[in-house]
PyMOL Python script that loads the backbone (N, CA, C, O; Angstrom):
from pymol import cmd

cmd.read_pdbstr("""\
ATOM      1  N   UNK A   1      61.094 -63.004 -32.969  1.00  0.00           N
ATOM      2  CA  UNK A   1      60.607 -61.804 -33.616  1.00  0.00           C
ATOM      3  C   UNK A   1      61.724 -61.232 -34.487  1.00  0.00           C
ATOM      4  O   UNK A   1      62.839 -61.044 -33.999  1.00  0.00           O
ATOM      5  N   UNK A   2      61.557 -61.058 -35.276  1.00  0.00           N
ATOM      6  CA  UNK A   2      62.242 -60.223 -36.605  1.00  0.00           C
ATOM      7  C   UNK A   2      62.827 -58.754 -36.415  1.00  0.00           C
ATOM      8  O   UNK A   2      63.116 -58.495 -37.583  1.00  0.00           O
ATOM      9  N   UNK A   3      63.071 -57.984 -35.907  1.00  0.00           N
ATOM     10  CA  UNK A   3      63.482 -56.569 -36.180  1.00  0.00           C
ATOM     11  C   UNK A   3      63.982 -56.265 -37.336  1.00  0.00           C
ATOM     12  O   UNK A   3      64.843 -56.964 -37.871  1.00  0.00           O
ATOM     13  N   UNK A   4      63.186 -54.474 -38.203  1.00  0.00           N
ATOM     14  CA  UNK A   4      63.881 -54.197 -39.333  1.00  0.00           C
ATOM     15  C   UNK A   4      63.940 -53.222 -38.756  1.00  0.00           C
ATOM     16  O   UNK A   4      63.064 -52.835 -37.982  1.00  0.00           O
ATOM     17  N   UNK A   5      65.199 -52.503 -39.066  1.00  0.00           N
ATOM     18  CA  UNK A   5      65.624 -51.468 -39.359  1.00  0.00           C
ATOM     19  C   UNK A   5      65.149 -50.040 -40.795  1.00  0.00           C
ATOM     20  O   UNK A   5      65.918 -49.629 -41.664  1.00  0.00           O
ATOM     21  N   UNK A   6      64.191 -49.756 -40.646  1.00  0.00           N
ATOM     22  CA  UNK A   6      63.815 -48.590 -42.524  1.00  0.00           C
ATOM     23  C   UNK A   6      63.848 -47.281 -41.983  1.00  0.00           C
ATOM     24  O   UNK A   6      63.633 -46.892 -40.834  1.00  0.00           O
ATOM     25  N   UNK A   7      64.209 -46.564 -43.196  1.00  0.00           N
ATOM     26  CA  UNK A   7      63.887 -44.919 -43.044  1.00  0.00           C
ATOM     27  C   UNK A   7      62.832 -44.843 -43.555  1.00  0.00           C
ATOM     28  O   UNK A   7      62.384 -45.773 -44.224  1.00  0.00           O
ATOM     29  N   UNK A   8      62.113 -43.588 -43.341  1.00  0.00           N
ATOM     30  CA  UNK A   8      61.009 -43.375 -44.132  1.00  0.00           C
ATOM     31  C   UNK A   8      61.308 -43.303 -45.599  1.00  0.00           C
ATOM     32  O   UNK A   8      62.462 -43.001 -45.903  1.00  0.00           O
ATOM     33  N   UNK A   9      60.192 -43.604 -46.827  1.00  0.00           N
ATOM     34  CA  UNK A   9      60.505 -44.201 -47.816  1.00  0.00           C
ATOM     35  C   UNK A   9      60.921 -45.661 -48.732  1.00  0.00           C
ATOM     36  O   UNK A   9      60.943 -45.839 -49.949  1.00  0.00           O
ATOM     37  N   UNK A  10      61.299 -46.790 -47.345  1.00  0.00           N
ATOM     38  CA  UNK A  10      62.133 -47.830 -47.678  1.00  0.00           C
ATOM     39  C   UNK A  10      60.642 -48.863 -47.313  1.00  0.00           C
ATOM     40  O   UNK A  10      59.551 -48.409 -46.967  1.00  0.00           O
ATOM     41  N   UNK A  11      60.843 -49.718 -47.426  1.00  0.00           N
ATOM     42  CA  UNK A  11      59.786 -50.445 -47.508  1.00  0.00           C
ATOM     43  C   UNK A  11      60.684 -51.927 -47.252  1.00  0.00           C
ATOM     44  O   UNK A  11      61.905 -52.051 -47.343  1.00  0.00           O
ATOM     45  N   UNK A  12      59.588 -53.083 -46.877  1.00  0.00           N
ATOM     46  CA  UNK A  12      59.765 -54.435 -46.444  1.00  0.00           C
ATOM     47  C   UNK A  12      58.758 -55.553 -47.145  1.00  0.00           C
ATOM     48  O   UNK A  12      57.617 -55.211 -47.456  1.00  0.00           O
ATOM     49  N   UNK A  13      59.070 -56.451 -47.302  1.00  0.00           N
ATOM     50  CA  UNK A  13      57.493 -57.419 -47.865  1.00  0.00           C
ATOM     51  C   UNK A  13      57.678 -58.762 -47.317  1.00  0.00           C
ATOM     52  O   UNK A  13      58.696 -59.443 -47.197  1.00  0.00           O
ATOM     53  N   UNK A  14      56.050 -59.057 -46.911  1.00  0.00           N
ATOM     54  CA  UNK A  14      56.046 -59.818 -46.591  1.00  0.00           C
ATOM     55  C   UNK A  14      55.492 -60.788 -47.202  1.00  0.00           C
ATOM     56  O   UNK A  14      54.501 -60.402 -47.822  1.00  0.00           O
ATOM     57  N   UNK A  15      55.845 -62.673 -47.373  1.00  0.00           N
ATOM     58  CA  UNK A  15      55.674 -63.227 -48.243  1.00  0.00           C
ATOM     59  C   UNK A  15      55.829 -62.792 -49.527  1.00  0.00           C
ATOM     60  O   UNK A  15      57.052 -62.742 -49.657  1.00  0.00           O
ATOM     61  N   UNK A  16      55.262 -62.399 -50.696  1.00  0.00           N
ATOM     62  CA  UNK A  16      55.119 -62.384 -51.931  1.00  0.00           C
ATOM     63  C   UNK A  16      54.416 -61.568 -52.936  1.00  0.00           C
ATOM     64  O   UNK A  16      54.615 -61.315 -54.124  1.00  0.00           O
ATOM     65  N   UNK A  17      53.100 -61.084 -51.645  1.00  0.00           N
ATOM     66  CA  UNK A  17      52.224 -60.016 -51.843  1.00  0.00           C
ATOM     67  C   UNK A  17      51.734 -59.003 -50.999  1.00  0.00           C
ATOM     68  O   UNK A  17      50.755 -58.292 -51.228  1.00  0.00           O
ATOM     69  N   UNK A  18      52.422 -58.976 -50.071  1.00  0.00           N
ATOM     70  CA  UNK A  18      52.457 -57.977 -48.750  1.00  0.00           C
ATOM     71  C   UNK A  18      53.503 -56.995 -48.643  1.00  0.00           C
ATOM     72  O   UNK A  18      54.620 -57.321 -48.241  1.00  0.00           O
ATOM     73  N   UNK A  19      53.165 -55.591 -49.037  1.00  0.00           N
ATOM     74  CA  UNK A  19      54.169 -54.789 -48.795  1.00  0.00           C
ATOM     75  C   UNK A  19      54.382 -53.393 -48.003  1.00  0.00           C
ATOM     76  O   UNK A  19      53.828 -52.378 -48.427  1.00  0.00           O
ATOM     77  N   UNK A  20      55.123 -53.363 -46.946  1.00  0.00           N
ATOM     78  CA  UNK A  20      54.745 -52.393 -45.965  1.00  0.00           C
ATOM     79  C   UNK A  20      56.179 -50.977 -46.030  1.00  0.00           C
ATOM     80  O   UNK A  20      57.386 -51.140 -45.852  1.00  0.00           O
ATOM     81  N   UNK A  21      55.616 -50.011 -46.266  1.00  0.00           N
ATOM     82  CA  UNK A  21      56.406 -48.651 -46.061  1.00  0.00           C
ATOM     83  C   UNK A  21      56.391 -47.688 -45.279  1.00  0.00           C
ATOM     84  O   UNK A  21      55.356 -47.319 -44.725  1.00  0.00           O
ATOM     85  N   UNK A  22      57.410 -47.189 -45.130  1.00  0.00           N
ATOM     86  CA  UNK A  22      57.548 -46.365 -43.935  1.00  0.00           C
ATOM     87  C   UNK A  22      57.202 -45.442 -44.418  1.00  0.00           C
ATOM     88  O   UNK A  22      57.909 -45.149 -45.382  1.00  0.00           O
ATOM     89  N   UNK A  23      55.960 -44.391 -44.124  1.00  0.00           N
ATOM     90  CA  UNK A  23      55.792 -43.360 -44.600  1.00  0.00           C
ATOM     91  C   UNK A  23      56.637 -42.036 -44.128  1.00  0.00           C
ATOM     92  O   UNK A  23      57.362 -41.374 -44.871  1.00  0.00           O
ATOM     93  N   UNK A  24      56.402 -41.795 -42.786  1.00  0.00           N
ATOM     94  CA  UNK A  24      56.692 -40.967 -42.011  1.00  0.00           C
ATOM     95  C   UNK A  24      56.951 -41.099 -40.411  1.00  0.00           C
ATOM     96  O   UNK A  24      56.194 -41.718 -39.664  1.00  0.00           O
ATOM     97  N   UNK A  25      58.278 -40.343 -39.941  1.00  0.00           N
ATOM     98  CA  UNK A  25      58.297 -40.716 -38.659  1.00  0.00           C
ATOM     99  C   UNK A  25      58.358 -38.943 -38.269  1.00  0.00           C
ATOM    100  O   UNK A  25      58.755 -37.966 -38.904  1.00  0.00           O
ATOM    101  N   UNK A  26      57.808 -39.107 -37.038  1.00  0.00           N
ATOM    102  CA  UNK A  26      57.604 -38.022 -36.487  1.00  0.00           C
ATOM    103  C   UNK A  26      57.537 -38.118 -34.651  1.00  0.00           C
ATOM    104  O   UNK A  26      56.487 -38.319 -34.040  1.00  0.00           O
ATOM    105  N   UNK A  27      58.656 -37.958 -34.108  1.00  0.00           N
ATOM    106  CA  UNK A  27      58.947 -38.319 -32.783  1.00  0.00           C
ATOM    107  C   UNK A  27      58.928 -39.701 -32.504  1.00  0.00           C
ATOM    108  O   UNK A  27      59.858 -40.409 -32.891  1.00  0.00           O
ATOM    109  N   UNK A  28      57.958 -40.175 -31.863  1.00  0.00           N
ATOM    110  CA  UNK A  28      58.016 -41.903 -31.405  1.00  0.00           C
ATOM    111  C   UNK A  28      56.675 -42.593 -32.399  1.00  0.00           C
ATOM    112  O   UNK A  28      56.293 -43.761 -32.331  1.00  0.00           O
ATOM    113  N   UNK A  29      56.152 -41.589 -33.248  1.00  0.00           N
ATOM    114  CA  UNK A  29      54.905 -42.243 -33.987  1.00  0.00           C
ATOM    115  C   UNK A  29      55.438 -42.519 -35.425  1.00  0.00           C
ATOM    116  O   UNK A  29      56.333 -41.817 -35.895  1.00  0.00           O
ATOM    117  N   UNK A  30      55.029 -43.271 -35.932  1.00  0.00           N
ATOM    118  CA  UNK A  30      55.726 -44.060 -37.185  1.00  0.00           C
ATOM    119  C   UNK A  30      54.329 -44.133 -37.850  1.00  0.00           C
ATOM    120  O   UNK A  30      53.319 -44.694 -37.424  1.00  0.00           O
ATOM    121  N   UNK A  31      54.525 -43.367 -39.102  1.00  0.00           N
ATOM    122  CA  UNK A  31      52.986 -43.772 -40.382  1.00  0.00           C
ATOM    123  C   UNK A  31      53.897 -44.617 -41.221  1.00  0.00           C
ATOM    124  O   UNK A  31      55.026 -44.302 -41.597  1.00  0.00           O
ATOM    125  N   UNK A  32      52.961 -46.238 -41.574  1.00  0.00           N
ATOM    126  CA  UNK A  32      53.457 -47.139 -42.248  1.00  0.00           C
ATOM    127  C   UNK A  32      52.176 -46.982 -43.223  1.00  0.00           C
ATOM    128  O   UNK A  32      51.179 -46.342 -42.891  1.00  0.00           O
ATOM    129  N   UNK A  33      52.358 -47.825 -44.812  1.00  0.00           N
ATOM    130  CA  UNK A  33      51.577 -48.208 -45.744  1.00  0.00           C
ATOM    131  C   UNK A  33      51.770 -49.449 -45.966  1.00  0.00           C
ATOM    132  O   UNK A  33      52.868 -49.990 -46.094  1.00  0.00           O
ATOM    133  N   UNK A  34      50.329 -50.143 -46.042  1.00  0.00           N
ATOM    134  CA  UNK A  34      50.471 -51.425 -46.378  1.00  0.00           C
ATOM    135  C   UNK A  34      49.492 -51.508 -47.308  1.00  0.00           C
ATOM    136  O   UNK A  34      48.410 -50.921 -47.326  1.00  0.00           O
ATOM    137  N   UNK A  35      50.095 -52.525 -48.326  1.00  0.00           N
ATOM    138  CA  UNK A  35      49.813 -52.978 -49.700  1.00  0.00           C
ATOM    139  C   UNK A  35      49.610 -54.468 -49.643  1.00  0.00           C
ATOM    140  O   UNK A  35      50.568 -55.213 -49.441  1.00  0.00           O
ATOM    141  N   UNK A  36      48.546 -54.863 -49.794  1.00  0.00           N
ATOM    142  CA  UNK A  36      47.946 -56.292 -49.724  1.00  0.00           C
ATOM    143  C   UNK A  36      46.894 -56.585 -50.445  1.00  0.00           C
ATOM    144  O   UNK A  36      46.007 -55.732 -50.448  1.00  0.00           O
ATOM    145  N   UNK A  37      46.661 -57.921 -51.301  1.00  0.00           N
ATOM    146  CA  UNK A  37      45.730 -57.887 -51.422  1.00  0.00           C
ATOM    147  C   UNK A  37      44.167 -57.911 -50.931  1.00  0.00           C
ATOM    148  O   UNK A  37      44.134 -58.237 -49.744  1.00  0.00           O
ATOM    149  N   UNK A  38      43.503 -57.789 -51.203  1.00  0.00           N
ATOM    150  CA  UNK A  38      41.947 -57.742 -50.425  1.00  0.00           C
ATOM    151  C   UNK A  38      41.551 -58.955 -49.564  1.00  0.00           C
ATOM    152  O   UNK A  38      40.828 -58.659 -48.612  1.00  0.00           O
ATOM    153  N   UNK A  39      41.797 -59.969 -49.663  1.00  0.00           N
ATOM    154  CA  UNK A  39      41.523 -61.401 -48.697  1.00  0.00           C
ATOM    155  C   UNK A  39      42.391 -60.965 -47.509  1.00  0.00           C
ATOM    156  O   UNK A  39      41.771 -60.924 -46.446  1.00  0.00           O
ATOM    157  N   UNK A  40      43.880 -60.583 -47.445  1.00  0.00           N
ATOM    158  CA  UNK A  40      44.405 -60.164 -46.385  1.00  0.00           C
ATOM    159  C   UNK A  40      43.696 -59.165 -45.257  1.00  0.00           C
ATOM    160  O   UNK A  40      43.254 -58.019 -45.334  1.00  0.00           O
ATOM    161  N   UNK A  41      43.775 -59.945 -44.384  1.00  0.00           N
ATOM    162  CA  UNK A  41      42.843 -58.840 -42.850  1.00  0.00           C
ATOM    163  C   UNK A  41      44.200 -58.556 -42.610  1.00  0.00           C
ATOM    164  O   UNK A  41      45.221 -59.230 -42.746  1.00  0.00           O
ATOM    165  N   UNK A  42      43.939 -57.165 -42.141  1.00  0.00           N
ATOM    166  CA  UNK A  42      44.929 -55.959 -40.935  1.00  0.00           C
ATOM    167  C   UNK A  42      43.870 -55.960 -40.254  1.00  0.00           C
ATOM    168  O   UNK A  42      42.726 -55.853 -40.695  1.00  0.00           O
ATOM    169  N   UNK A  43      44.203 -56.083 -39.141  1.00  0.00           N
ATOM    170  CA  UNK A  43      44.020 -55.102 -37.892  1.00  0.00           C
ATOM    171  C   UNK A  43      44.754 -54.608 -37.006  1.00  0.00           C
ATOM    172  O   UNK A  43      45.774 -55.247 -36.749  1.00  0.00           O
ATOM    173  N   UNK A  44      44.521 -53.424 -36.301  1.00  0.00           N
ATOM    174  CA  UNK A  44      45.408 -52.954 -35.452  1.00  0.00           C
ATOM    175  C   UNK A  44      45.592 -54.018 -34.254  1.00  0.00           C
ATOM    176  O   UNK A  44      44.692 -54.829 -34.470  1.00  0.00           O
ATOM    177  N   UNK A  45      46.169 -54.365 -33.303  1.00  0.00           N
ATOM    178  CA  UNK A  45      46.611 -55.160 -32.880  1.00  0.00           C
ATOM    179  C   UNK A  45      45.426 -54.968 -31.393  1.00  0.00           C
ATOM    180  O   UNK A  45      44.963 -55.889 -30.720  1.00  0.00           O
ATOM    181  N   UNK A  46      45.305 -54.231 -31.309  1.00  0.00           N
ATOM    182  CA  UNK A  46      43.987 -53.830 -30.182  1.00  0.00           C
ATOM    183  C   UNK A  46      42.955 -54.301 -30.196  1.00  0.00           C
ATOM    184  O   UNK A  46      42.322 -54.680 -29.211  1.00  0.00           O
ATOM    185  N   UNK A  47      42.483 -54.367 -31.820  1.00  0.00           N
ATOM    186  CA  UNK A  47      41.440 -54.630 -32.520  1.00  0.00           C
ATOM    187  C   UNK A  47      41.365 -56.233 -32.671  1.00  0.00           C
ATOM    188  O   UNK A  47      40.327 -56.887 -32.772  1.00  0.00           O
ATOM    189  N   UNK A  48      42.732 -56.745 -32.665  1.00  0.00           N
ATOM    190  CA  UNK A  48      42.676 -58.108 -33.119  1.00  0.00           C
ATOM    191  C   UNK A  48      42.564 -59.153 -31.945  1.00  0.00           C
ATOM    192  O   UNK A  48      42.124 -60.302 -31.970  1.00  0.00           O
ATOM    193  N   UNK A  49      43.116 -58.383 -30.861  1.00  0.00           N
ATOM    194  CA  UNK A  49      43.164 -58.882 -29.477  1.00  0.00           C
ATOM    195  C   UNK A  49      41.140 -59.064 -28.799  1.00  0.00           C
ATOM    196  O   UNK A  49      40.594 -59.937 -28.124  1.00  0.00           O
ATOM    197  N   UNK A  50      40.713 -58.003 -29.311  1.00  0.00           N
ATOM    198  CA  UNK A  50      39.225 -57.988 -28.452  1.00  0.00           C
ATOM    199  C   UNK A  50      38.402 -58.973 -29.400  1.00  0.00           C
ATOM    200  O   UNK A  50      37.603 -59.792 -28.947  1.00  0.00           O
ATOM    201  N   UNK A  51      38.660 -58.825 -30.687  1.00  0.00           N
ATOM    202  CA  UNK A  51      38.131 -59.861 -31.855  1.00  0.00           C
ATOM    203  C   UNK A  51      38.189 -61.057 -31.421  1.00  0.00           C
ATOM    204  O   UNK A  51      37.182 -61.764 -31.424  1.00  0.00           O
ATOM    205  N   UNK A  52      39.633 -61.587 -30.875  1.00  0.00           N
ATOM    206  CA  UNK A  52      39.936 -62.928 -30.409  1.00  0.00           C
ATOM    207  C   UNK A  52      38.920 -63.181 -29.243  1.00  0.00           C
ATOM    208  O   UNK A  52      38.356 -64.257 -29.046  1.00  0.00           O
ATOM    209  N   UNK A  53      38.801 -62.321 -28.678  1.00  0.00           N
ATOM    210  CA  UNK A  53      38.061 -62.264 -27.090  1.00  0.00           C
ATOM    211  C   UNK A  53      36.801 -62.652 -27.372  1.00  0.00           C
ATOM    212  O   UNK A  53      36.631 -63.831 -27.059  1.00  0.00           O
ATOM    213  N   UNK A  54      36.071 -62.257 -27.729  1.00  0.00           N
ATOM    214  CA  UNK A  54      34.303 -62.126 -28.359  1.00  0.00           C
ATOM    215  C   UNK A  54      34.293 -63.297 -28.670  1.00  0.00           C
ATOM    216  O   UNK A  54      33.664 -64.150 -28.043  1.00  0.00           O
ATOM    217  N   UNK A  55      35.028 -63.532 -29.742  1.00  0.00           N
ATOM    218  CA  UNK A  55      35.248 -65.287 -30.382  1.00  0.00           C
ATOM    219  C   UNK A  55      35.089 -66.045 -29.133  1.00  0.00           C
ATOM    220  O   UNK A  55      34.122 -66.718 -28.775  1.00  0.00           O
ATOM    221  N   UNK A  56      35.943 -65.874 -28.673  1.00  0.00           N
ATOM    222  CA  UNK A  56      36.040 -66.738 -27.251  1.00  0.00           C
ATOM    223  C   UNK A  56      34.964 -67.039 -26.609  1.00  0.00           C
ATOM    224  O   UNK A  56      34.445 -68.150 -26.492  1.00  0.00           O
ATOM    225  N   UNK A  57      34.567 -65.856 -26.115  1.00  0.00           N
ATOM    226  CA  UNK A  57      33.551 -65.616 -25.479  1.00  0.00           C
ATOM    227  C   UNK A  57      32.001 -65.929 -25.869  1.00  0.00           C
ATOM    228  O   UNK A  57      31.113 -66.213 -25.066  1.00  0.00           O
ATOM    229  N   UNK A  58      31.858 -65.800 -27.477  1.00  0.00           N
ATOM    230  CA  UNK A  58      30.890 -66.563 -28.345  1.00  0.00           C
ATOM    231  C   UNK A  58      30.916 -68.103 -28.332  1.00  0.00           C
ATOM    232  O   UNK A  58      29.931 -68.812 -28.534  1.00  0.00           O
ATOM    233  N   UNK A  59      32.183 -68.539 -28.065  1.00  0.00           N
ATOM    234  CA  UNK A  59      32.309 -70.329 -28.215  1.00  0.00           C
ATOM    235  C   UNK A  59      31.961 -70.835 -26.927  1.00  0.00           C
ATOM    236  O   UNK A  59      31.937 -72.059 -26.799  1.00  0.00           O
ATOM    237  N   UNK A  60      31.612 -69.910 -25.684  1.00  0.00           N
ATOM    238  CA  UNK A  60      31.697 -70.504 -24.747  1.00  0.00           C
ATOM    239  C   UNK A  60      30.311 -70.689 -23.964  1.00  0.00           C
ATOM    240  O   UNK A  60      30.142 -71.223 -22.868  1.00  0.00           O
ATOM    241  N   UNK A  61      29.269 -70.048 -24.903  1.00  0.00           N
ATOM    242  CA  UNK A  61      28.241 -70.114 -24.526  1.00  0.00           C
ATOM    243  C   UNK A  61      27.573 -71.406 -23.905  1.00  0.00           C
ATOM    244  O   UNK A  61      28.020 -72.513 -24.205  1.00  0.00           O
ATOM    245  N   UNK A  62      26.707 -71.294 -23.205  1.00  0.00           N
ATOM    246  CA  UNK A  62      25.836 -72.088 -22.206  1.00  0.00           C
ATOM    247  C   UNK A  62      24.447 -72.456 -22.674  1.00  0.00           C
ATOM    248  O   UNK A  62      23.667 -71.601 -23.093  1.00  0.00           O
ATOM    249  N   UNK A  63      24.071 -74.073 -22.578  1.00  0.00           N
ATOM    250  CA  UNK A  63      22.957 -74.460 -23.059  1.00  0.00           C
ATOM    251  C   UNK A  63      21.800 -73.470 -22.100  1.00  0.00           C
ATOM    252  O   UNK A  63      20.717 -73.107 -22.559  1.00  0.00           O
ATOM    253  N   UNK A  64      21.996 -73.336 -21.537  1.00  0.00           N
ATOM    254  CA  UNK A  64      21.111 -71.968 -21.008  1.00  0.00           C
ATOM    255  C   UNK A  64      20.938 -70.808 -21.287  1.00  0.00           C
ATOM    256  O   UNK A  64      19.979 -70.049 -21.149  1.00  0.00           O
ATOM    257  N   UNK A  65      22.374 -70.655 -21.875  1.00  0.00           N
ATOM    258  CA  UNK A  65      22.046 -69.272 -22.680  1.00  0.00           C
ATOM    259  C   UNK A  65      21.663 -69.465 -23.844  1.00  0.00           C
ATOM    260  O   UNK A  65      21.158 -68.402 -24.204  1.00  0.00           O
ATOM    261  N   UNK A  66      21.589 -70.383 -24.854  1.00  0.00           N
ATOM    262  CA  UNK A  66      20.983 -70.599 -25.891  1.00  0.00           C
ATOM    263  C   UNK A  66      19.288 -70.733 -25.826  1.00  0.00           C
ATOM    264  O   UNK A  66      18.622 -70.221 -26.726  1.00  0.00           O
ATOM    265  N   UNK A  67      18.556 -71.542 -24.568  1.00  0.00           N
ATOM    266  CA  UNK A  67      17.912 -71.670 -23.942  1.00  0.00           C
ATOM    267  C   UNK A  67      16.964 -69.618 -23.765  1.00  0.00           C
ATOM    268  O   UNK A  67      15.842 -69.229 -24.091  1.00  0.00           O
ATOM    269  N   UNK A  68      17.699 -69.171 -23.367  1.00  0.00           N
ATOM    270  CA  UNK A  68      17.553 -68.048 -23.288  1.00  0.00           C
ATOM    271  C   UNK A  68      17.039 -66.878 -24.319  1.00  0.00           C
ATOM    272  O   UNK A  68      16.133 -66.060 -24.474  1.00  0.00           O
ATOM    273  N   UNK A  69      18.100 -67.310 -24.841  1.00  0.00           N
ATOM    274  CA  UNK A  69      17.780 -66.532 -26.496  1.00  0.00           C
ATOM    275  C   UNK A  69      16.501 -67.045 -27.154  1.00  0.00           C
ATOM    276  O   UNK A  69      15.435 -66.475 -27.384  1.00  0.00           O
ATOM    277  N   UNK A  70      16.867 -68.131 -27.360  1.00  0.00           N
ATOM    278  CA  UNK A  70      15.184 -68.348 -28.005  1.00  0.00           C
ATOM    279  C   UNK A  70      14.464 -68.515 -27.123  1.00  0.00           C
ATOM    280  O   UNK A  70      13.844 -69.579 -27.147  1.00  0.00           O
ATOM    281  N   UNK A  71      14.323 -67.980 -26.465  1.00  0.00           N
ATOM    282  CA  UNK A  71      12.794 -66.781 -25.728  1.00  0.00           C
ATOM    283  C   UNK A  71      12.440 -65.472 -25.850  1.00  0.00           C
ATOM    284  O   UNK A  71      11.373 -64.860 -25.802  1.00  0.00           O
ATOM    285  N   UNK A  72      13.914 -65.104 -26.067  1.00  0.00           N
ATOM    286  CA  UNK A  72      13.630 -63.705 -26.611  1.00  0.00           C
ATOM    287  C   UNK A  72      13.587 -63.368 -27.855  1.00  0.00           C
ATOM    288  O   UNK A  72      13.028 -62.311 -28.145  1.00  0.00           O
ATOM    289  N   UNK A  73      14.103 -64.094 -28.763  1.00  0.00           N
ATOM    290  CA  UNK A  73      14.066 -64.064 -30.541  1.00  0.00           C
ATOM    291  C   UNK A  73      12.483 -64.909 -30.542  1.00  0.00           C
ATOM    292  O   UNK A  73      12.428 -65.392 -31.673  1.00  0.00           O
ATOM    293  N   UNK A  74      11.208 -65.292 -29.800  1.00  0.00           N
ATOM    294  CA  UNK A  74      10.117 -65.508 -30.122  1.00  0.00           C
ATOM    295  C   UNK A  74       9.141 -64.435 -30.424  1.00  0.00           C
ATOM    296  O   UNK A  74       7.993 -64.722 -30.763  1.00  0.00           O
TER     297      UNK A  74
END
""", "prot")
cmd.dss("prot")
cmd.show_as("cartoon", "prot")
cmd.util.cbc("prot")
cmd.orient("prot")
């Protein structure tokens, strides 16, 4: 893992077209800005964790549960 060091104002980039600034710090909470283009996904890291999950959880389905569904999508 990488550690940077910024004050608010200073900014970091990542790759070539990713650019993240420190907006504001205020006790232990940190407002950052990020500048990316539109194909780039953010998510908060909470968000990206339960996303992964569902996925998961979608791939793991059961010929029974497919079985299932189309009985009820009739």
């Amino acid at each position: 893992m990488l550690v940077i060091s910024r004050k608010p104002g200073e900014a970091f980039v990542i790759g070539s077209d990713v650019i993240v600034k420190i907006l504001k710090i205020e006790g232990s909470e940190v407002k950052i800005g990020i500048s990316a283009p539109q194909h780039v996904k953010i998510y908060r890291w909470e968000i990206y964790e339960k996303v992964l999950q569902e996925n998961k959880l979608a791939s793991q389905t059961s010929p029974e549960n497919v079985k299932d569904l189309r009985e009820v999508i009739k």
